[in-house]
C-alpha angles and dihedrals in degrees: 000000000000097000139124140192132198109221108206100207097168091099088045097047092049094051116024101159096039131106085231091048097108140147126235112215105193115183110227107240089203115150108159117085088355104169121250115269101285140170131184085042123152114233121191127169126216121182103325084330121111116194133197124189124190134326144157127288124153075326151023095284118189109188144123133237131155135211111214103206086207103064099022087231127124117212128186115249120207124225127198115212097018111196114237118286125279151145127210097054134130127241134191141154121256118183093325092319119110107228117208120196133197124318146163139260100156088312134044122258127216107186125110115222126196118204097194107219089192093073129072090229109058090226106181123207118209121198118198111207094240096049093038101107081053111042085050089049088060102048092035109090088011098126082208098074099023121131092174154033142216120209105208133196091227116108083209102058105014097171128034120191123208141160108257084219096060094041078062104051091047089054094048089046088053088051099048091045088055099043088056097047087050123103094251 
């Protein structure tokens, strides 16, 4: 349908079980830079901005705009490096990265991509399952694409970079490794 509504929820959330506890739907009157008709799209928000990234039209789409709430206007964003189109994947925002999961094009995907937001050019880093320990070895400890630094107690390697986003995903795949191999 290409449209979009803003639910105020401030007056809800105060008062849920309140007569007065409604919520206002606004319909967005954009018109500049609008996105083409699209479904199986990601959506992620950061700050008052709302993003969507990729999709399926009349075909597999694979591109970035972002709402800002505060001005009530969509723009294009450019991505360099955009992973293959898809639908039916899943965003959300890392440590100012936008993390983009899985999807579906004919066939499933399995790769995890990282559009990093801290940068001017909106590189994006896609990890394939089966290169993954590599891929993480080689931005882990690159002071270019680091967002984060470890401070060691070790005279040979005083200081590790790393990408908070990937730091994450490692620690949730630990977890989900070890929640499988358990005795639930």
């Amino acid at each position: 349908m290409n449209e979009m509504h803003i639910f105020d929820m401030a007056n809800f959330l105060a008062n849920p079980s309140a007569a007065s506890g409604t919520v206002l739907c606004t319909k967005v009157n954009a018109t500049e830079n609008v996105p083409s008709t699209r479904w199986g799209h990601a959506a992620a928000t950061y700050g008052n901005k709302l993003y969507i990234v990729g999709g399926r039209n009349e075909q597999d789409i694979i591109d970035l705009h972002e709402f800002d709430v505060d001005v009530m206007k969509w723009k294009t964003i450019d991505m360099t490096g955009a992973p293959k189109p898809r639908r039916r994947h899943s965003a959300v925002f890392v440590s100012g990265a936008l993390v983009m999961f899985g999807g579906f094009d004919g066939s499933f995907y399995n790769d995890l991509n990282i559009c990093d937001f801290s940068r001017p050019a909106k590189q994006v880093i896609t990890i394939e399952p089966s290169t993954i320990d590599a891929d993480y070895k080689s931005l882990v400890n690159s002071q270019e694409s680091a967002d984060i630094i470890f401070t060691l107690d070790h005279p040979a390697r005083p200081q590790v970079h790393g990408h908070k986003a990937l730091i994450l995903f490692r620690a949730i795949e630990k977890e989900l490794v070890i929640e499988r191999s358990g005795d639930h």
